[in-house]
C-alpha positions in Angstrom: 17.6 12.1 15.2 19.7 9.3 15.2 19.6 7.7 11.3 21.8 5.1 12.5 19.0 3.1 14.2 16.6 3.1 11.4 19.6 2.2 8.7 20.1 -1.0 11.4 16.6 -1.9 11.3 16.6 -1.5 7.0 19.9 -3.1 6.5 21.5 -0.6 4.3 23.8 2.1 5.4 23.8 5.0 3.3 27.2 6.8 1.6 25.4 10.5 2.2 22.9 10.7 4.8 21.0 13.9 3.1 19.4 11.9 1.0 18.0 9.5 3.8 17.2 12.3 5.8 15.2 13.9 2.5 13.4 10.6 2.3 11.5 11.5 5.6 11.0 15.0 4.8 7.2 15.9 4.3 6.2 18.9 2.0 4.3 20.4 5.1 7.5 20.3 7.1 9.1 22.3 4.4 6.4 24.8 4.3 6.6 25.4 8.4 10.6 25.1 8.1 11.5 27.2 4.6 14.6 28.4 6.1 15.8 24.4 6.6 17.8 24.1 3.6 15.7 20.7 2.7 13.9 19.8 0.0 11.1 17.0 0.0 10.5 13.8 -0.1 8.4 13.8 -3.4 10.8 13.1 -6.5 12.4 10.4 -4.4 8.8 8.7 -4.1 8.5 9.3 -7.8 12.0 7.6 -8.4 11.3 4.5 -5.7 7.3 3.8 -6.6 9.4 3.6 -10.2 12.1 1.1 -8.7 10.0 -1.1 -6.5 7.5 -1.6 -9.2 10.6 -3.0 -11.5 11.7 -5.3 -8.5 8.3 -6.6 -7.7 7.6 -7.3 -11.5 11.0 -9.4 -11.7 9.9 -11.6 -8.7 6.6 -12.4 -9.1 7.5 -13.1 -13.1 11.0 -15.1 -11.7 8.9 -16.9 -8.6 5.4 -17.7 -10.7 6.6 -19.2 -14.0 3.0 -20.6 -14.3 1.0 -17.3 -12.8 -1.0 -16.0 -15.5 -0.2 -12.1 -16.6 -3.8 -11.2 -15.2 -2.6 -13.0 -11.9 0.7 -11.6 -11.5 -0.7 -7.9 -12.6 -3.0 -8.2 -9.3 -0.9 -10.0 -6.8 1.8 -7.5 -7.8 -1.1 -4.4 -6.7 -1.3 -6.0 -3.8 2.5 -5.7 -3.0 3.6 -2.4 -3.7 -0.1 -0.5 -2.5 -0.3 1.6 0.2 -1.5 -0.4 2.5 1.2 -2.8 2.2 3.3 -0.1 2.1 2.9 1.4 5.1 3.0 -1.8 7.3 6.5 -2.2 5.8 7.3 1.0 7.3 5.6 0.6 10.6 7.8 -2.2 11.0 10.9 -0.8 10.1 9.8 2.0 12.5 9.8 4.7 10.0 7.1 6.9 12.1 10.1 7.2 14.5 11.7 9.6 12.3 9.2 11.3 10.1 9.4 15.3 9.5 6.1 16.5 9.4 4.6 20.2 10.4 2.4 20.0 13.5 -0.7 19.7 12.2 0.2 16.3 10.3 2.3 14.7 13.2 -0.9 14.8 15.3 -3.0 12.8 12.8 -2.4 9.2 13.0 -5.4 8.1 11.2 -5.4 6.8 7.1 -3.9 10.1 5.8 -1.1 8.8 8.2 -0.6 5.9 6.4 -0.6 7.1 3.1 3.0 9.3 4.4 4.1 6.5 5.5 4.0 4.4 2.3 5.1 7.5 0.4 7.7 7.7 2.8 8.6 3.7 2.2 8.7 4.5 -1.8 10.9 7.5 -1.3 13.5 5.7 1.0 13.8 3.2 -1.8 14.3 6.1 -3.9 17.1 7.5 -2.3 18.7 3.7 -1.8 18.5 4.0 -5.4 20.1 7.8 -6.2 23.1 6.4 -3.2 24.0 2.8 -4.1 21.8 1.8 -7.3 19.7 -0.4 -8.2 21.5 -3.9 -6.6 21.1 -2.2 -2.9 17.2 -1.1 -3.7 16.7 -4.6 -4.5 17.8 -5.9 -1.6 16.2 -3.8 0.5 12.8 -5.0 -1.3 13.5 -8.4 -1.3 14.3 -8.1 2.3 11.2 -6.1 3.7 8.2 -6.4 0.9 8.5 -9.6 -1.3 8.4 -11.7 1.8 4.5 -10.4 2.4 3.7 -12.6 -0.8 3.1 -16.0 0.9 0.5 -13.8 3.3 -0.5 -11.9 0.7 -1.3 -15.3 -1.3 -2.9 -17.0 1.7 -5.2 -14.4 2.9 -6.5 -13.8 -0.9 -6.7 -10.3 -1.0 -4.8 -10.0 -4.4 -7.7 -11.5 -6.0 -9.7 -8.9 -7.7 -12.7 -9.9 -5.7 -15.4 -7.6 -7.7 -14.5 -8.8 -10.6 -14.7 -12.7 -9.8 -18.2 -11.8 -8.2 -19.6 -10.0 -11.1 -18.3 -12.8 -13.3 -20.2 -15.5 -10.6 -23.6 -13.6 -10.4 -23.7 -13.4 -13.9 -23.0 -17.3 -14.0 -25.2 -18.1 -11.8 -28.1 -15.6 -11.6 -28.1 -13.6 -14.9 -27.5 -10.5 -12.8 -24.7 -7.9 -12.3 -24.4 -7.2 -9.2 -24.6 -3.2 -7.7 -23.0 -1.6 -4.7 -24.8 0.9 -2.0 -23.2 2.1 0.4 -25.4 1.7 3.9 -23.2 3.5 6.6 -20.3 6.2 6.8 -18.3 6.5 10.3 -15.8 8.4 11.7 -13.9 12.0 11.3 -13.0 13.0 7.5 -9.4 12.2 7.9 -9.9 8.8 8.9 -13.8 7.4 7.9 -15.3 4.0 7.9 -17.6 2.8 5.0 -19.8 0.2 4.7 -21.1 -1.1 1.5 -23.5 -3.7 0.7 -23.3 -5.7 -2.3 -27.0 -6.4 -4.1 -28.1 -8.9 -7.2 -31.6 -7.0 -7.4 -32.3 -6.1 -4.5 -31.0 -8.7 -2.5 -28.5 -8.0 -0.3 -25.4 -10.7 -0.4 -22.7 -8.5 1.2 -21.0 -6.7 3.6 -18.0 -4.8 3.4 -16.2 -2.6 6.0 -13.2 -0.6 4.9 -11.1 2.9 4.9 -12.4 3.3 1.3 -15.6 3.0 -0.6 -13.3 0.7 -3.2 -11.5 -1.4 0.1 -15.7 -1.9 1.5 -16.6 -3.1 -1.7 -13.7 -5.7 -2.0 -14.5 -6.6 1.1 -18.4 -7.2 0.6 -17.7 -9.0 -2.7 -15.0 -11.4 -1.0 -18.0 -11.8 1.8 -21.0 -12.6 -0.4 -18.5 -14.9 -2.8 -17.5 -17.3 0.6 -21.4 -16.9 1.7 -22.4 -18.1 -1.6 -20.1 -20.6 -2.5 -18.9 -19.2 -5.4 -15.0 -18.5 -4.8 
């Protein structure tokens, strides 16, 4: 595997390549490969969800002097969750060198992308154990704090439920309830549909990997049909 390629694409070269390589080591692999010599990628997630948390907090707090704590709590969920995570590492091309057993390098569905942003977290963490915190920053600045300006266009930092419950109340005296109405798809990688009701009304539908992703999505969909946002 040739780490040179990926460290080109992240824009950090590392002083000991172990620790990248341990970055991109799966438990599973371990467990099919004991006699490897590596450990896992898990304490280095631990250390980097730590570290990118830090430099996600200092940016929003440095870029949004008049972003409200409540505000800057959300849009930072938005940046460092695994969603957002793991396009980061798609794009870097992080599934390129990922050591997983056989059974988990034949799934590509959500429990895929949940590697991937551990994977993402971990990397930072070893950035962190090789050059400190400085280099980890830049690597975050570089590949995840530039999603903000999406992030902030598209509105999906906003705490949709929340602002919908607080509307329906406003408006009809209700708060509102979520059903789901249809489940699709193989366990490792299902599709939920929720519907959002004030009574029994339906306002909403939401489609998403989750139950909590469909019901974001129904809320945001019932506020914009309703006027409410």
């Amino acid at each position: 595997m040739d780490w040179n390629i990926f460290e080109t694409t992240a824009g950090v070269t590392f002083k000991d390549k172990a620790l990248l390589k341990q970055a991109f080591t799966h438990r599973s692999y371990i467990n099919e490969n004991r006699a490897s010599g590596l450990g896992d990628n898990e304490r280095f997630e631990f250390l980097g969800d730590a570290v990118l948390e830090l430099v996600t907090t200092e940016y929003l707090f440095n870029t949004f002097p008049k972003m409200s704590e409540g505000e800057m709590t959300s849009l930072r969920s938005a940046l460092v969750n695994a969603d957002t995570c793991a396009l980061v590492a798609q794009n870097l091309g992080a599934n390129d060198f990922l050591l997983l057993s056989r059974g988990e390098s034949k799934d590509t569905g959500r429990a895929r992308q949940y590697i991937l942003a551990n994977t993402l977290e971990a990397v930072i963490g070893a950035i962190y154990i090789d050059q400190g915190l400085d280099e980890a920053k830049k690597f975050i600045l570089a590949h995840i704090t530039p999603l903000t300006d999406d992030i902030v266009k598209k509105g999906t930092w906003i705490d949709a439920k929340s602002l919908f419950q607080e509307k329906a109340q406003e408006h009809t005296g209700s708060t509102p309830s979520y059903k789901t109405i249809r489940e699709s798809g193989p366990d490792h990688d299902k599709k939920f549909t929720v519907g959002v009701y004030v009574g029994t009304e339906l306002l909403g539908q939401g489609t998403g990997n989750s139950k909590q992703d469909a019901e974001q999505e129904a809320a945001r969909n019932a506020l914009t049909d309703k006027g409410w946002e």
